[in-house]
N, C-alpha and C positions, 0 to 999 in steps of 0.2 A: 504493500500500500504506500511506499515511499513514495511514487511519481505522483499520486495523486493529492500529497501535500506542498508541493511543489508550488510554488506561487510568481515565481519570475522565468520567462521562456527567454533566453539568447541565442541567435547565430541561426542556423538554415534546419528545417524539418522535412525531411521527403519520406512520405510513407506509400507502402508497399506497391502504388497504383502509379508512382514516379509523379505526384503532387506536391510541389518545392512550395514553402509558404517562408516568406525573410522574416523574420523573428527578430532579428535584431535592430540597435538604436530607437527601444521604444519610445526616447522622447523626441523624435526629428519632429520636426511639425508638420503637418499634413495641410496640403493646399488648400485654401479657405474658398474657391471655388470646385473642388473635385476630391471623391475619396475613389481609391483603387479597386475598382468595383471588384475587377478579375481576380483579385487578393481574396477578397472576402467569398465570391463564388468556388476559390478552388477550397481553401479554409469549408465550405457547407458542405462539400464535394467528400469531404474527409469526416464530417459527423454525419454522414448517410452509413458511405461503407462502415464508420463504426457499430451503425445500430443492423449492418446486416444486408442495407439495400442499395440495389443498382441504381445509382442515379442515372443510369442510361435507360431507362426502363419508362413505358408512357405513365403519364404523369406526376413522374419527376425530374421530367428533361429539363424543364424551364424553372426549379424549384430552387435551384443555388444563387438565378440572377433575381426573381422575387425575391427570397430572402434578404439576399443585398441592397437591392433597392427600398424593401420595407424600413429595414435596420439604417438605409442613407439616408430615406426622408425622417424616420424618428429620432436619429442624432445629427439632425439640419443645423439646431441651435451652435451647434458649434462653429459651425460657418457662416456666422450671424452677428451683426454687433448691432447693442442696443443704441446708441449714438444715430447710425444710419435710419433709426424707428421715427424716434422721439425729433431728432434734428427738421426746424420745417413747420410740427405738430404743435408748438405754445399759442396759443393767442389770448391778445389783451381781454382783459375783460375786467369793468371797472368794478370796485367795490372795496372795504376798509382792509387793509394793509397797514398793521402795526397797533391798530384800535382795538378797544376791548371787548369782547364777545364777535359771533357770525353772524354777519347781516347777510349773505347769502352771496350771490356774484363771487366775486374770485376772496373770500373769506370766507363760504359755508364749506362742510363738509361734504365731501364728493364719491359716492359709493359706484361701482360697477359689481351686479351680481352674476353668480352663476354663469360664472366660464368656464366652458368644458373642455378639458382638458385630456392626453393624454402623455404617460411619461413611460421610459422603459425604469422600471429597479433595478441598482446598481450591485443587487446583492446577487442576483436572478438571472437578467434581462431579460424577465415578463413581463408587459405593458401594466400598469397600473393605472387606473381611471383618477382624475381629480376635474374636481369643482373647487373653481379659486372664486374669492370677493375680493376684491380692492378696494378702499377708501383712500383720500389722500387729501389733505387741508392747504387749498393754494396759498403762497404766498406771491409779492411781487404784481402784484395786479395780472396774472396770465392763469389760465390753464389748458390743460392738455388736450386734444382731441381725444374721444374716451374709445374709438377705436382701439389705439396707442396704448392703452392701459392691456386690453388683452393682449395686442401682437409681442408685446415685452413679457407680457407674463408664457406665453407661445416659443417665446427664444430659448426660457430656460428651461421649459417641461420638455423641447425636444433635445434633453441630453439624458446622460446615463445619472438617478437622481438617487434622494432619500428625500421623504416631505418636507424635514426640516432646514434642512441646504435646500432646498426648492423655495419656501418661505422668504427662507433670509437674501436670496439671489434677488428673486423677485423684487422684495424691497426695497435692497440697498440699489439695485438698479433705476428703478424709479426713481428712489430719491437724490442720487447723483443726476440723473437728465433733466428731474423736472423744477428741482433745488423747492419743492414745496415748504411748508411748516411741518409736513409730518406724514408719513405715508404708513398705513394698516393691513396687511393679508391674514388673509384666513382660509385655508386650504382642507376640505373637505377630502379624504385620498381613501379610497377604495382598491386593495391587492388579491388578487383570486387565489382563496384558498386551495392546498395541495392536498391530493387524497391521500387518506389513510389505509396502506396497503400490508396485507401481510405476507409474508415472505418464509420460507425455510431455507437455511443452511447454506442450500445448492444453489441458491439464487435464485428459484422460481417461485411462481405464485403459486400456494394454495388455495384460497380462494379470497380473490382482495373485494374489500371492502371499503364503500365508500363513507364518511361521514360530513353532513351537513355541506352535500352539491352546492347547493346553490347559494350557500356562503359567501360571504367576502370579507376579508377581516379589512378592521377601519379606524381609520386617525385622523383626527381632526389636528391640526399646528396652526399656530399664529409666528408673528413676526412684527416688530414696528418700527418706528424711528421718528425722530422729532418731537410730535407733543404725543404720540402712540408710542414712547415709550415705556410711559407707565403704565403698567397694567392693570391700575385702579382708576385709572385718567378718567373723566367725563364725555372725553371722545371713543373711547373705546367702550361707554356704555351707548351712546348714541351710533354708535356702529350696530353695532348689537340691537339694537333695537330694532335699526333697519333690516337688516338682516333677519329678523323675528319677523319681520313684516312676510317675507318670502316664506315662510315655515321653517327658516333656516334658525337654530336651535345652538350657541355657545352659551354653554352657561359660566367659562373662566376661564379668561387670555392669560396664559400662560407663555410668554415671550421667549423664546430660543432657547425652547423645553427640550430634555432628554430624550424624550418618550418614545420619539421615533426611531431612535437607538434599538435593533431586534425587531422591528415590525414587521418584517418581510417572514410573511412560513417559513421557506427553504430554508433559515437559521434552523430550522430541527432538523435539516439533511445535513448536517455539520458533522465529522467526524472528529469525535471528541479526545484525545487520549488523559487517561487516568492512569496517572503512575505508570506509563509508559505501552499501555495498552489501548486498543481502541474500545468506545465505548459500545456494549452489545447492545444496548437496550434502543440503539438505531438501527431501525428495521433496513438501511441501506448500505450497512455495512455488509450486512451480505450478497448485496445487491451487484457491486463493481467487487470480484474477486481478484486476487493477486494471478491469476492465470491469466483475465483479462487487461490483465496492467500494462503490456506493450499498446493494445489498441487505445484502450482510455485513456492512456497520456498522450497519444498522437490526438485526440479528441480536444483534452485539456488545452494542447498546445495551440491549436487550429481555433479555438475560442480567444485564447488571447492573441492571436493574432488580429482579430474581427477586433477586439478592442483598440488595438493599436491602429490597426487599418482606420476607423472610425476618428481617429483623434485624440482618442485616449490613452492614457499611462497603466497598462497593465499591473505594474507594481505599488502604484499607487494601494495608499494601507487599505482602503476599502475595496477595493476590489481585486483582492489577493485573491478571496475565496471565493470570487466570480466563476471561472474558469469552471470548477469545480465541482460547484451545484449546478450550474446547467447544464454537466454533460450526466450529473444524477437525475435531473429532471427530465432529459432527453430518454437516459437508459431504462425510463419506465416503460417506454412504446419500442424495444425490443420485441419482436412476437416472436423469435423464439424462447423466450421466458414466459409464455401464454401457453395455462392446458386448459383443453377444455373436462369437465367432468360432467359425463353423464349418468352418474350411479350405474355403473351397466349397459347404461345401452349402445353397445359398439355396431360394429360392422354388421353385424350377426342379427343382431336386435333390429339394427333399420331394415336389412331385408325382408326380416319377417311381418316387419309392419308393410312396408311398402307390397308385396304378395299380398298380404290380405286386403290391404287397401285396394287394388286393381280387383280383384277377384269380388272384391260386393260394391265396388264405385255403385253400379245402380239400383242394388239394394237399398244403399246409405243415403242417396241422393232421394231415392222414391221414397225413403221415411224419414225425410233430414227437417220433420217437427220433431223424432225424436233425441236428435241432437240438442246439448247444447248448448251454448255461449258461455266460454267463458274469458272472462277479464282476468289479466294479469295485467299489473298498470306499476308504472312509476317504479323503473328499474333505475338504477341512478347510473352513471358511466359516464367515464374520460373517454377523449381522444384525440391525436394530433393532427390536425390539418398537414396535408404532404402537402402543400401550395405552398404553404408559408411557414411551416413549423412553429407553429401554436395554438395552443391547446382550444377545446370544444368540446364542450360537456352539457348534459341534460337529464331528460330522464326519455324510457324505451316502455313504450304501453304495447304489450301482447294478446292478439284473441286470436281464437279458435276453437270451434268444434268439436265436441267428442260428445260418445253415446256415454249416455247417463248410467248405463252400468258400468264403465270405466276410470277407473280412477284419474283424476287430475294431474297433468305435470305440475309436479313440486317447483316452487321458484323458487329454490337455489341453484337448480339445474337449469331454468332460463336466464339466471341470474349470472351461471357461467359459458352459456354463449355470449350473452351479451358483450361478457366482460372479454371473453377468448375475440370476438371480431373488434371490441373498441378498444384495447390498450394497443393500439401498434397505429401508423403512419394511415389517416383515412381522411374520406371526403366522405360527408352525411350520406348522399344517394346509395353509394357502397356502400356503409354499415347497416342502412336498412333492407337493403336487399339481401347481405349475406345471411343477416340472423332472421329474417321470411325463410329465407331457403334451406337454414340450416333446421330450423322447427320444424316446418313443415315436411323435410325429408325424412328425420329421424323421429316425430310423434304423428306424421298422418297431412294431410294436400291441405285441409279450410285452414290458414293461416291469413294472422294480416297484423303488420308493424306501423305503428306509430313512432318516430324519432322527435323531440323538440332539443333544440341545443340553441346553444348562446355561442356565437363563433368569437374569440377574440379578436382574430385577423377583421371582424366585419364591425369593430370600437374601438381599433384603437390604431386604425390604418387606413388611408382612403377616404371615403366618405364619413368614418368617424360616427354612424351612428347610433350611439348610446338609446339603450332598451331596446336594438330590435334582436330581435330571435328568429330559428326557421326551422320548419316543422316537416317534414319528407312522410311517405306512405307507401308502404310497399305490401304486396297482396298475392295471395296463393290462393288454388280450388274457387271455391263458393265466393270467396268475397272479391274474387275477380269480376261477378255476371251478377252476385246480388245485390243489387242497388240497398235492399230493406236490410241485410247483415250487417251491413257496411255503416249503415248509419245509423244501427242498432250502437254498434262497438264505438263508433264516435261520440254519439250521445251518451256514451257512458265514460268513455274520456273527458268529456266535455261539465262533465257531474263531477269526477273528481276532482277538477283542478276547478273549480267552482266551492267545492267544500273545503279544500287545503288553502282557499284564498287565492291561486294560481292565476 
């Protein structure tokens, strides 16, 4: 496990496919118009083959320059200066300047809410969602065009962050371009929690388990300067207030808090040593084994080089352990670490279903009121977008068919298709389709899949649009031709995520 503590990469890496990646002089500066795209493309080219897959393979030919390009526009802020924003953006605007109290014009307090944001974590490099507020108390008779408030606050969330250096960038930047009385953030930051997976020994899955999917762990930071220094101030209650206007909810500014300090999940993928040993009670240490140590560190190495590519200082003290948890976070969607368990029912099992099935199809069909429905709903699963390499998770509603003297498939046992097609490199239409086809091959044809997931690639890249979700359907036997099955099984999806509040 030594490479994998490894926190600084020098001098040239070429692994086994002859993909050279220059490692070295991580602090050269990188062009403030151009990052190496082709640097970063062979770098993803190199955590493909570690997780096992051809990147020549259809769709994932184009998957190492997506990535690049995703990771270019979300570390743009680097090749951005606030100066160029702000310069241009003052205008006069009259009103008291050095008098006592806000009479409003270039003296009242000046909020922008809810800007949505996104940032990569610098612990991770998993997108994290934030919602910023800005306030900021003109001085000088001027202020700022309120555009200019988000594009600045935009410069800094498109680098590699923590909330609380996010906070304070933002601020102090404002307040050097716009030279106010006093500038206020307050950054709302949402991180997608990591599942909870369990593991034996040999590195595979037993049967992993999700807790609280649809999570997000959350931290609220502030930051101020000028008269939003104090964090008892009267302006920082009248922020607040405003802010309350919006449903938005601080109950105590706390100025260039700790707190953010450990926020990020993947601090629990940390490999811990005690007295010289690694820590057991992380389920991921069994995860990347000392046999796979050659391929994981060409992994490791090819992430910091995307750091550097990008602009960044790999060595730098916060992102030592970068490297590190993203090649553990990647090595979850291995599928050869994916079994499926069917309590029994193998090769053997499916043929003798699939025989009896063809041999009474129109028995079954001639008396299929005595079939019937059932709901298996709200399977929970990960998975990794192959477009862009990151993550997509939801939950998997299952129906189908059987005669009423027949015992029920157990959900643990759909609970481990599920999880055998989504832990590995997927697009939603593929995982609905495979776990339809793999049901209905091994328990019997009337089958029909529901998928809802939350793509991260589709909030925190592109279009940027936060709350939307997308829902696939895929269908075997009966619920192909039966319009009234079909919307039998819907309406009973449509019941449950109605009663869980969904």
């Amino acid at each position: 496990m030594g490479a994998l503590n490894d926190g600084h990469f020098n001098g040239h890496l070429e692994n086994n496919n002859g993909l050279i990646l220059n490692l070295s002089s991580p602090n050269k500066e990188v062009k403030q118009d151009s990052v190496p795209i082709s640097d970063i493309q062979n770098a993803v080219k190199i955590l493909l083959q570690g997780l096992g897959e051809d990147s020549n393979r259809q769709g994932l030919i184009k998957t190492p320059l997506r990535v690049a390009k995703a990771l270019c526009e979300g570390t743009r802020g680097y090749r951005q200066k606030v100066k160029d924003i702000v310069q241009g953006a003052l205008f006069p605007e009259a009103g008291l300047d050095g008098g006592v109290g806000h009479a409003g014009g270039a003296g009242g307090l000046v909020v922008v809410r809810d800007l949505d944001l996104f940032s990569y974590c610098e612990c991770c490099l998993l997108p994290f969602r934030v919602k910023c507020h800005v306030g900021y108390v003109p001085s000088g008779q001027r202020v700022v065009g309120l555009s200019k408030l988000s594009r600045v606050a935009d410069v800094f969330a498109k680098r590699l962050q923590d909330p609380q250096r996010l906070a304070d960038e933002i601020c102090s930047a404002l307040h050097n371009g716009i030279r106010p009385a006093g500038v206020g953030v307050v950054l709302q930051c949402w991180h997608i929690q990591l599942p909870v997976i369990e593991w034996n020994c040999s590195g595979q899955i037993n049967h992993p388990t999700v807790v609280d999917m649809q999570g997000w762990s959350k931290i609220s930071v502030c930051a101020g300067s000028g008269v939003f220094e104090s964090e008892n101030g009267d302006v920082w209650c009248d922020f607040r207030a405003l802010l309350k206007l919006r449903g938005v909810k601080v109950d105590k500014v706390h100025i260039k808090s700790s707190s953010s300090q450990g926020w990020c999940p993947s601090r629990s993928l940390d490999v811990l040593a005690i007295n010289g040993h690694e820590n057991t009670q992380n389920p991921m240490n069994c995860k990347i084994s000392s046999k796979a140590e050659p391929g994981v560190a060409s992994m490791i190495a090819a992430v910091g080089a995307i750091l550097h590519s990008l602009g960044e200082d790999p060595s730098r003290k916060e992102l030592v352990g970068t490297p590190h948890r993203f090649v553990q976070w990647l090595m979850n969607f291995n599928s050869s670490n994916v079994e499926m368990n069917l309590n029994g029912f193998g090769l053997e099992g499916m043929s003798q279903i699939k025989c009896r099935s063809q041999r009474n199809e129109d028995r079954e069909y001639a008396n299929c009121k005595r079939d019937e429905l059932r709901s298996e709903l709200n399977f929970p699963f990960w998975s990794q977008c192959e477009h862009h390499l990151l993550p997509f998770h939801g939950a998997v509603h299952i129906g189908y068919f059987h005669n009423e003297g027949m015992k029920p498939i157990g959900r643990s046992i759909l609970q481990s298709i599920v999880h055998f097609h989504g832990w590995k490199l997927q697009v939603q239409e593929r995982l609905s389709r495979q776990i339809v086809e793999t049901v209905s091959s091994v328990f019997g044809g009337d089958v029909m899949v529901v998928v809802e997931a939350n793509h991260i690639c589709m909030i925190s890249r592109g279009i940027e649009k936060v709350g939307s979700s997308t829902a696939t359907i895929a269908t075997m036997g009966r619920f192909s031709s039966d319009s009234t099955a079909k919307e039998m099984f819907l309406q009973t999806v449509s019941e449950s995520g109605d009663a869980s509040g969904g």
